[in-house]
Backbone bond lengths (Angstrom), bond angles and torsions (degrees), N, CA, C in turn:
res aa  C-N    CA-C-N  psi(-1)  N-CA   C-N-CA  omega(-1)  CA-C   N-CA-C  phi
1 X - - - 1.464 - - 1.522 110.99 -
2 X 1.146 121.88 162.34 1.575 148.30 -169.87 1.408 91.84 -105.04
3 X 1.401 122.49 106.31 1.566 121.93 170.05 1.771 111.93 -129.11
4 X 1.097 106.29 172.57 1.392 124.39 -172.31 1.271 103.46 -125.11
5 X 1.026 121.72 166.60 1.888 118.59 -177.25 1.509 103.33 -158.97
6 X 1.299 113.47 114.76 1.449 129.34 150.82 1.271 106.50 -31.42
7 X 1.418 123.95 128.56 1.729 128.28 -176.47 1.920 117.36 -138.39
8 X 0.979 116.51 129.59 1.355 139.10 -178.78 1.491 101.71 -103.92
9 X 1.247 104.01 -31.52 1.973 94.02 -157.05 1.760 109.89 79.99
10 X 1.330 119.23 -6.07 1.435 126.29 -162.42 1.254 101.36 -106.98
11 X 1.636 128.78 163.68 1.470 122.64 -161.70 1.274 134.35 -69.81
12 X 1.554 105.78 -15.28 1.462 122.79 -162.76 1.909 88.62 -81.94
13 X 0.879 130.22 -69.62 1.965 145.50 -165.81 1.685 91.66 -50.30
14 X 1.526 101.66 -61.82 1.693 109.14 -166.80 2.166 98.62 -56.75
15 X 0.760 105.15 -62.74 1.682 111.85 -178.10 1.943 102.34 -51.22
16 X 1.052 85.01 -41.79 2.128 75.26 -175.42 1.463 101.26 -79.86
17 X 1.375 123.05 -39.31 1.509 109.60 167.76 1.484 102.70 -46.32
18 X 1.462 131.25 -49.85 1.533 110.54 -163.58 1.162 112.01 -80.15
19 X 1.048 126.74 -28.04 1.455 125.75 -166.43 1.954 84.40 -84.06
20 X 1.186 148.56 -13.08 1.353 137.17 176.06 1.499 101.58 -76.50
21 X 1.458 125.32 -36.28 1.137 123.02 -157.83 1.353 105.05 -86.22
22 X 1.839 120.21 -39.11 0.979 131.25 -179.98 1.580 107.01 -70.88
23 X 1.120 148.50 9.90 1.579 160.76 114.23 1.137 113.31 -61.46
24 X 1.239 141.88 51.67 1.320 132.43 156.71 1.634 120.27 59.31
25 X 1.784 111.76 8.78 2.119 102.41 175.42 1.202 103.30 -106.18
26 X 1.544 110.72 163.09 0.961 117.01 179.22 1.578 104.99 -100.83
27 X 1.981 123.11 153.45 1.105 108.42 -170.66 2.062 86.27 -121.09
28 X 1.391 81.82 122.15 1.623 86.76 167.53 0.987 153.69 -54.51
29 X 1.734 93.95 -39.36 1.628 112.61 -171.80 1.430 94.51 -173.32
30 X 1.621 121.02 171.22 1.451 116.03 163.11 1.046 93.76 -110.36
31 X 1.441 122.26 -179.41 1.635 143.47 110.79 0.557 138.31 -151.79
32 X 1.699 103.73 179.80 1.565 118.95 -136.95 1.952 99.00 -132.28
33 X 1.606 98.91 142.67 1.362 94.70 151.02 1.374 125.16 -129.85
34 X 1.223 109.55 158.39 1.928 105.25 -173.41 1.457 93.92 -129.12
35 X 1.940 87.84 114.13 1.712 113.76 -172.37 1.136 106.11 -75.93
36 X 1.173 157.02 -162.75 1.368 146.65 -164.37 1.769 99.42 -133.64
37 X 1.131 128.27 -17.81 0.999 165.33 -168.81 1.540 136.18 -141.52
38 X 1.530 106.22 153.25 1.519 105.96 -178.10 1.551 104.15 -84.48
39 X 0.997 129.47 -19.12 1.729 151.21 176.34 1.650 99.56 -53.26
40 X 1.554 130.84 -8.27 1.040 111.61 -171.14 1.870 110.87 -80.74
41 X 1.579 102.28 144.76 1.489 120.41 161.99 1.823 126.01 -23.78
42 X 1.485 71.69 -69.69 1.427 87.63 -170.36 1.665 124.66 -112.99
43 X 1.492 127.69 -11.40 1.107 131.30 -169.11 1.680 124.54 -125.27
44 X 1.221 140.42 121.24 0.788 142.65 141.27 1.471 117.84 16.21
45 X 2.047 136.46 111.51 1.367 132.02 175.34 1.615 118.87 -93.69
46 X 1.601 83.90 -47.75 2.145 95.70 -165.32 1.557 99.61 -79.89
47 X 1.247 99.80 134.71 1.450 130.97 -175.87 1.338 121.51 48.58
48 X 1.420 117.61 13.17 1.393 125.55 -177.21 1.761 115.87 -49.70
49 X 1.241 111.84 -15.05 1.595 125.04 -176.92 2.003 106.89 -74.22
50 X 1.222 96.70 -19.75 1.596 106.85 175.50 1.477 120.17 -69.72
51 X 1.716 119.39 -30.71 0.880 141.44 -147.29 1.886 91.58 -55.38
52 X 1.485 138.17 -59.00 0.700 121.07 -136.70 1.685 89.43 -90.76
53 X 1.111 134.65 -14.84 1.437 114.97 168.38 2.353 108.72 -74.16
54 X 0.654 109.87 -38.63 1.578 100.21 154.94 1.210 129.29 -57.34
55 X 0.775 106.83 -26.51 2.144 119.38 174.89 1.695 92.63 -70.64
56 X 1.575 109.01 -57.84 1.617 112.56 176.16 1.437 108.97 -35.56
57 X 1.625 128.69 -57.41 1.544 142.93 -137.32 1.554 76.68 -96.39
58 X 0.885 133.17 -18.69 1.495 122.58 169.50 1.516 121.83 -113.59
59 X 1.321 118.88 14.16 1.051 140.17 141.08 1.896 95.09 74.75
60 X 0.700 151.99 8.19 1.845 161.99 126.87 1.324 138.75 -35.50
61 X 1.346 98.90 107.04 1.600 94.13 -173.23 1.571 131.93 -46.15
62 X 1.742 135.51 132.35 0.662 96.97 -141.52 2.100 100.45 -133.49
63 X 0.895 117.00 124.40 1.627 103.73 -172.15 1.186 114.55 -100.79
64 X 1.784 130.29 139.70 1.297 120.10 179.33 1.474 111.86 -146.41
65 X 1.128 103.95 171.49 2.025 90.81 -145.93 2.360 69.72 -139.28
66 X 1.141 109.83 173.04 1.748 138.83 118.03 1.295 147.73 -105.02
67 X 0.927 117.29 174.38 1.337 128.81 -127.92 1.893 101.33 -147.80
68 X 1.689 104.45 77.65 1.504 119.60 -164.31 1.697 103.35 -59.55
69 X 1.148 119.29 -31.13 1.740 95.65 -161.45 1.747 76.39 -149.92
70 X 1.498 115.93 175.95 1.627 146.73 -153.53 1.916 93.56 -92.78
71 X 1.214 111.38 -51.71 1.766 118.97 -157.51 1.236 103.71 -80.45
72 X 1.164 102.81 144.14 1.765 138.02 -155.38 1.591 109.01 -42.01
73 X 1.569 126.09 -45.58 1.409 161.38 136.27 1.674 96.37 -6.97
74 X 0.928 85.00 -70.91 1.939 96.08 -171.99 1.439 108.76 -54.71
75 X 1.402 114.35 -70.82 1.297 116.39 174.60 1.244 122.24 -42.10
76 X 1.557 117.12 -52.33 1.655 128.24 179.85 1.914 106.60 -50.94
77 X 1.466 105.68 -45.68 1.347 110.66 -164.98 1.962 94.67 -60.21
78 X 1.434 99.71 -47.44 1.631 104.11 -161.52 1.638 119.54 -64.14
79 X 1.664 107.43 -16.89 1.079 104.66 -167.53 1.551 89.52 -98.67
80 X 1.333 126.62 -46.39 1.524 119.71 167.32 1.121 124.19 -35.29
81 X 1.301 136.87 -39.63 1.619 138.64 167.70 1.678 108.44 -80.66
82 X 1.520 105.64 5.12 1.961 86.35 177.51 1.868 91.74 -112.46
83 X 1.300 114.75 -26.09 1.600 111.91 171.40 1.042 104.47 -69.68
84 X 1.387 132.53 -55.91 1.455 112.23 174.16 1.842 130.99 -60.95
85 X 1.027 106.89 -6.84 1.682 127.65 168.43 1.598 104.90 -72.69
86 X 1.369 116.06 -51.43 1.674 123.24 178.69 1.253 108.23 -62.44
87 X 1.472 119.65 -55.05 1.105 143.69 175.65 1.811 121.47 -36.27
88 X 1.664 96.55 -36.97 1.613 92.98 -171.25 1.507 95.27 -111.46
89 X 2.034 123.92 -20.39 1.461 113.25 160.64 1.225 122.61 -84.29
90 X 1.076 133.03 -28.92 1.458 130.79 -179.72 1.744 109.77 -90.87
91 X 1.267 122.35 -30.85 1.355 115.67 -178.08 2.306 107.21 82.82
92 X 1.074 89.09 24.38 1.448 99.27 -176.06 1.582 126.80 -49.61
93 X 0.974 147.06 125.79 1.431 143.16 177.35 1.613 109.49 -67.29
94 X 1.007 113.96 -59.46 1.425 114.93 -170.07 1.806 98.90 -139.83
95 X 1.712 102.19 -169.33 1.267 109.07 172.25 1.765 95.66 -136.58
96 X 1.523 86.19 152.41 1.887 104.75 162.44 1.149 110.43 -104.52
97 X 1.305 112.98 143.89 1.646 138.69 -168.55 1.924 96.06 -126.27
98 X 0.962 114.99 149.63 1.527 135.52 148.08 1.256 137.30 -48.63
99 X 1.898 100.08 -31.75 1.442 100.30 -144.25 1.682 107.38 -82.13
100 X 1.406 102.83 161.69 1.306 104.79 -179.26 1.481 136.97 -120.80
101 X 1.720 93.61 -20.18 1.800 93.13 167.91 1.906 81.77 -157.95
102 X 1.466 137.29 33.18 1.233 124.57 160.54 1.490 119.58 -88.05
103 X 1.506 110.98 93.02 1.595 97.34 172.67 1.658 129.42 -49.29
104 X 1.832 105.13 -30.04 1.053 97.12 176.48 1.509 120.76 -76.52
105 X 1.307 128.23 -43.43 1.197 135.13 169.86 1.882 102.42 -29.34
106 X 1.160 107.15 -73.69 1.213 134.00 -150.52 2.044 101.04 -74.75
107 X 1.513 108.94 -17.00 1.224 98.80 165.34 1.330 114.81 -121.67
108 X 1.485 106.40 14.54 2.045 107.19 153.46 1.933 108.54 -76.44
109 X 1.689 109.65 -54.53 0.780 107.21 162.15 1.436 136.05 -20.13
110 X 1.462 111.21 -75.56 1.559 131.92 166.26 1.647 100.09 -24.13
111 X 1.145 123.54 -82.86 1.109 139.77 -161.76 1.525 116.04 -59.16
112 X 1.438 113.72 -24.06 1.698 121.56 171.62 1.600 100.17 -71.93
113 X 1.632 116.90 -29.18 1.345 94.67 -143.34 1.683 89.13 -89.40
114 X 1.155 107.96 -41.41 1.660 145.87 -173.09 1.973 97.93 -32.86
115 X 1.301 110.95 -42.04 1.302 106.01 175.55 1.285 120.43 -95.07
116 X 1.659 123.61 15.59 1.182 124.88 173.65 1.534 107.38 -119.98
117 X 1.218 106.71 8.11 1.581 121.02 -177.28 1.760 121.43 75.87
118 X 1.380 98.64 19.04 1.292 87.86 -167.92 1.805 109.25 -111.17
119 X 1.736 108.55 174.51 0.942 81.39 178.90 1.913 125.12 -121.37
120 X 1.252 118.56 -154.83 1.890 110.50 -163.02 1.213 93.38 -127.82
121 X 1.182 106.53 131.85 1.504 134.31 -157.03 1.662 98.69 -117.89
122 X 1.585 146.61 117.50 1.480 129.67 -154.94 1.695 86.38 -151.27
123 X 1.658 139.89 59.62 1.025 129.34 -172.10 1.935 126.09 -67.97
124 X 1.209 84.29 -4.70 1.687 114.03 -164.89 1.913 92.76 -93.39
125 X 1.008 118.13 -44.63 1.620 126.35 -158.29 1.690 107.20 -61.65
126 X 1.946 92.94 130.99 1.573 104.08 -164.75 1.652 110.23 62.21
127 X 1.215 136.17 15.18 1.225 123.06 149.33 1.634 136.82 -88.90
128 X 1.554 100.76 109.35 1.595 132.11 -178.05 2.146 94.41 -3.42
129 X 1.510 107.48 138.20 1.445 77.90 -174.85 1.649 94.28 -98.13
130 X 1.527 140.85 -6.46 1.095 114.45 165.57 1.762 121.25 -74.06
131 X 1.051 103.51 -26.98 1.704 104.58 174.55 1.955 97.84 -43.42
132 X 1.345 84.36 -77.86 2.068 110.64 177.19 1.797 89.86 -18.12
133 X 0.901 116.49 -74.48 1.562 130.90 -179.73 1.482 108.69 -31.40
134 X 1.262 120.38 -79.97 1.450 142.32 170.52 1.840 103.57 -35.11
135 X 1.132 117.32 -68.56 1.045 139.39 -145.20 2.090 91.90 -76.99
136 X 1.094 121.91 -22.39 1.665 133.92 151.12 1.336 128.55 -48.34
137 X 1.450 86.66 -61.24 1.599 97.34 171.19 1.564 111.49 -66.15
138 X 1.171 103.34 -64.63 1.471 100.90 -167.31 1.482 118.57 -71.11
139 X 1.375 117.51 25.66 1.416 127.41 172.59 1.800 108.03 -127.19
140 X 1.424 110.69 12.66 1.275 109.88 -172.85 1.026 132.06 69.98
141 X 1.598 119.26 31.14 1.193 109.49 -175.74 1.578 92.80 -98.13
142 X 1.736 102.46 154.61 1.905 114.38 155.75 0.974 117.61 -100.44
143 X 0.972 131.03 121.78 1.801 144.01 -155.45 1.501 104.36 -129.56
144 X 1.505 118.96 88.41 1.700 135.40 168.98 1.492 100.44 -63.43
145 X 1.249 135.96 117.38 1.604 149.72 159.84 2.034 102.59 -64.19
146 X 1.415 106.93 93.65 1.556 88.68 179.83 1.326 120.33 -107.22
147 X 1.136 134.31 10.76 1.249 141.08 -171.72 1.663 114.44 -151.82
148 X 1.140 146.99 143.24 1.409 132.44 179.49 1.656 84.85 -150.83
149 X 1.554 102.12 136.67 1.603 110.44 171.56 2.183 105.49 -154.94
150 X 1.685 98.23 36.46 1.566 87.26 173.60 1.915 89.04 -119.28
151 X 1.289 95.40 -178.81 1.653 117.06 -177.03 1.784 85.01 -78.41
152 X 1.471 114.89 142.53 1.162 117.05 168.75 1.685 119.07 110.52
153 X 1.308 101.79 -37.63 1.499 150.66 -178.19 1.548 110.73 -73.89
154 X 1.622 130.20 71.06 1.768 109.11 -170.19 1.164 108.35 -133.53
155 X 1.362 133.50 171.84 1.455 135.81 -176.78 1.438 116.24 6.96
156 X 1.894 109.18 -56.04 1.118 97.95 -153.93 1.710 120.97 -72.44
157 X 0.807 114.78 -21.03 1.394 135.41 -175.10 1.615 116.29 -62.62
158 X 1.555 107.25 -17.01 1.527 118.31 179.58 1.602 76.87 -69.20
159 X 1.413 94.61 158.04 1.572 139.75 177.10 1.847 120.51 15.71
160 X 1.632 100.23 31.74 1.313 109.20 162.34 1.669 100.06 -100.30
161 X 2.016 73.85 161.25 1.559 102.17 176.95 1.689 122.09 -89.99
162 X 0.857 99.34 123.68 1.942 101.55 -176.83 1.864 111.33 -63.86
163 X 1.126 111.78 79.34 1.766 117.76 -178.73 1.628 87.53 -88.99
164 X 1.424 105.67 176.41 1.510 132.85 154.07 1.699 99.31 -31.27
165 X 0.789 127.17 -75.02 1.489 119.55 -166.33 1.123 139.90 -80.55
166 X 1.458 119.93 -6.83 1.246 140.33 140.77 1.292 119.67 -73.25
167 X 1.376 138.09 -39.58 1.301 135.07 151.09 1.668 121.86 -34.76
168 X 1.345 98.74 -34.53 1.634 113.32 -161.58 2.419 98.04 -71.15
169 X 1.761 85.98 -32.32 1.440 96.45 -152.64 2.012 71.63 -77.84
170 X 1.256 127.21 -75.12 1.526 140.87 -167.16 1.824 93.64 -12.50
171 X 1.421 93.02 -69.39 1.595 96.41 178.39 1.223 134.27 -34.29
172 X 1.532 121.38 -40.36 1.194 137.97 -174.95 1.602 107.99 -84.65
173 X 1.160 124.15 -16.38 1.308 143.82 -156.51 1.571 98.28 -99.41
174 X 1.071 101.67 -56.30 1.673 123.77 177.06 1.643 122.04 -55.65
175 X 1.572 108.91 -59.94 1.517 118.39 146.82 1.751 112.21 -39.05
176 X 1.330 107.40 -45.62 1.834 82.15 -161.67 1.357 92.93 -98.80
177 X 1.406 139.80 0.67 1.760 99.42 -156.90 2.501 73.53 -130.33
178 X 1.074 118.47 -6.79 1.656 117.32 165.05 1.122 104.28 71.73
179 X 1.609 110.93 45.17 1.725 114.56 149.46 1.682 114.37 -104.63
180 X 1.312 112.61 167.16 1.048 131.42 -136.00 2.020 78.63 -105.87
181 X 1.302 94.58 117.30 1.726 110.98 -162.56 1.942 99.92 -72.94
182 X 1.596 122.88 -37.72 1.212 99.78 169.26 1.979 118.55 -89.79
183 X 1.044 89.10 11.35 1.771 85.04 165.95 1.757 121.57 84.20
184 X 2.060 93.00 5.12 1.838 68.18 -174.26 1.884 110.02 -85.01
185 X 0.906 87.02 4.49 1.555 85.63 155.89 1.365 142.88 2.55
186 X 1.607 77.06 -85.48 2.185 131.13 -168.45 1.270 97.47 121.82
187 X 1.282 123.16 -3.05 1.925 113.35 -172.55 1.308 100.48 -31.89
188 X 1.340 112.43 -40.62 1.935 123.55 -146.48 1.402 111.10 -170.73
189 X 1.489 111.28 136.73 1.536 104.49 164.96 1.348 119.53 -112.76
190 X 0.956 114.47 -156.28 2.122 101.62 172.01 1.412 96.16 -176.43
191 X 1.670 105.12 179.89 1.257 110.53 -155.58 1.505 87.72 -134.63
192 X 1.110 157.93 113.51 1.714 140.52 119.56 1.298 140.56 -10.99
193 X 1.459 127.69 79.87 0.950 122.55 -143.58 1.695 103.64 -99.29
194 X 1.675 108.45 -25.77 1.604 119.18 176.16 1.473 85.17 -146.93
195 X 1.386 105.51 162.54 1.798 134.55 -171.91 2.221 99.78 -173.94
196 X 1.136 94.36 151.30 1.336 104.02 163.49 1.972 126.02 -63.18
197 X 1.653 92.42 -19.23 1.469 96.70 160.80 1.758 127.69 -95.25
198 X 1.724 100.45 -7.45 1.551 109.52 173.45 1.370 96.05 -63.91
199 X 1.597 116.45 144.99 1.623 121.29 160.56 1.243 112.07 -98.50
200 X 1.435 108.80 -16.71 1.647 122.74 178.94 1.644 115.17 -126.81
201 X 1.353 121.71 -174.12 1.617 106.21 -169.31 1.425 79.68 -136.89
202 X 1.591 107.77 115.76 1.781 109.63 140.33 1.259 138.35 -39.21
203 X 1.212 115.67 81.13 1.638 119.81 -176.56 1.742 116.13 -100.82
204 X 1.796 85.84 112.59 1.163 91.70 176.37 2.069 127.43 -71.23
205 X 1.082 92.62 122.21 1.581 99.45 -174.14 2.149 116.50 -59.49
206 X 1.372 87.62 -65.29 1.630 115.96 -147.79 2.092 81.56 -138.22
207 X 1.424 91.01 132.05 1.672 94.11 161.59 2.110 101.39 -169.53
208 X 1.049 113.34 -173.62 1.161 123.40 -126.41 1.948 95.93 -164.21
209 X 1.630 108.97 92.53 1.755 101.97 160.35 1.291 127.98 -80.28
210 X 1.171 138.59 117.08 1.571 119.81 175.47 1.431 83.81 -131.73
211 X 1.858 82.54 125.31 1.418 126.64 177.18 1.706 130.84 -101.53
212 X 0.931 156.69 104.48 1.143 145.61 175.07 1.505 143.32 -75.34
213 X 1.221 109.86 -13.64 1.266 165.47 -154.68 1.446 131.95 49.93
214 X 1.607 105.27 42.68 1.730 142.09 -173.90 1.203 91.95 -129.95
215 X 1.182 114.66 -67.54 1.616 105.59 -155.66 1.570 106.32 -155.73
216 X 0.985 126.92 157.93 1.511 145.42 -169.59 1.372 136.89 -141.76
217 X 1.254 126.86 148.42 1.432 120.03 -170.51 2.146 97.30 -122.34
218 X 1.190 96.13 151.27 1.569 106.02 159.21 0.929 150.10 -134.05
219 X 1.812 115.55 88.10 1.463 135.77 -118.96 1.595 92.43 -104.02
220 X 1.560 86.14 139.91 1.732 86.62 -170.09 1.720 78.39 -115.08
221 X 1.752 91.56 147.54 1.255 108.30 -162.42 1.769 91.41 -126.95
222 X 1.071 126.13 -3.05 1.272 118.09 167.53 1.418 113.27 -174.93
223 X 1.317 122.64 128.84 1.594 143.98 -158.44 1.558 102.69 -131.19
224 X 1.410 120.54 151.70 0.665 149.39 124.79 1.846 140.36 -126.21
225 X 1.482 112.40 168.23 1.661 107.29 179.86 1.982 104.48 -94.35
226 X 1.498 98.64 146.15 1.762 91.15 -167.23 1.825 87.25 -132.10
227 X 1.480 108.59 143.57 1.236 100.92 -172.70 1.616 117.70 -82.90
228 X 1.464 121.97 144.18 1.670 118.45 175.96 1.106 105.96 -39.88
């Protein structure tokens, strides 16, 4: 199939693109939306403006829309006019989503695609989230932590990479303080910085923590692509 894929640049979108590709589909295009706010429903806030130089390092065409007001309405309307945009340039069959155990996510989705005839692609869905975890690392992915907003979750965690041993600490963190260890939450967002589908590596230059002392974002203030 000819698919399109909802994109964050964050691990959940980047991993179901591979695991789509590594099944035999082809991915057409991404997209992206840029919420106006961290308040959004359904989409991805911190550093989402990067997205289209990562779309580059992954070499994929790439479409991106905004996202006028915070309420559910807004978002639904914005992502409906960017599937139907893929939809009439790419000729797409369906779309890929990330999600992994959000019914709501995953049945707004449904319903955007459902009136354009197409269909929902969920390669991530019901998968264990420490496997999901494991299964990152040990496929090469680099996974930037850019945002943290659960109990358990503090300074340090801005703009590290999730290896074997930071995973090991997440876990333990996760057990005691009862957040949801792959993050679709909001515990945390992250960034992809290398994957086996990057052709290039997101290298962060120049970035920026702002902390509150709840929760924090880790704003990259200057990127470039660096070759493997």
């Amino acid at each position: 199939m000819r698919l399109g894929c909802l994109f964050s640049g964050g691990k959940d979108s980047t991993y179901a693109i591979y695991e789509t590709i590594r099944h035999g589909h082809e991915i057409s295009c991404l997209l992206t939306l840029f919420p106006p706010s961290n308040e959004s429903l359904l989409f991805h806030f911190p550093n989402v403006s990067i997205t289209p130089l990562v779309a580059k390092a992954m070499r994929l065409p790439h479409l991106v829309s905004s996202v006028k007001g915070t309420d559910l309405q807004c978002e639904l309307e914005a992502i409906e006019r960017l599937i139907n945009q893929a939809k009439a340039q790419y000729h797409i069959d369906g779309i890929v989503h990330g999600g992994i155990s959000s019914s709501f996510q995953d049945s707004n989705f449904s319903n955007c695609c459902s009136k354009y005839g197409l269909r929902v692609v969920s390669p991530l869905w019901g998968k264990p989230a420490i496997k999901f975890m494991r299964e990152l690392i040990s496929n090469g992915f680099k996974t930037l932590i850019t945002s943290v907003s659960a109990m358990g979750l503090d300074r340090y965690w801005l703009g590290k990479i999730i290896d074997a041993k930071e995973l090991g600490r997440l876990i333990e963190l996760s057990d005691r303080n009862h957040f949801n260890l792959n993050f679709e939450g909001g515990e945390a967002e992250t960034l992809v910085l290398d994957s086996p589908i990057h052709h290039e590596i997101v290298d962060v230059m120049e970035s920026e923590i702002q902390w509150d002392g709840q929760r924090g974002i880790f704003r990259i203030t200057s990127v470039r692509l660096k070759s493997k």
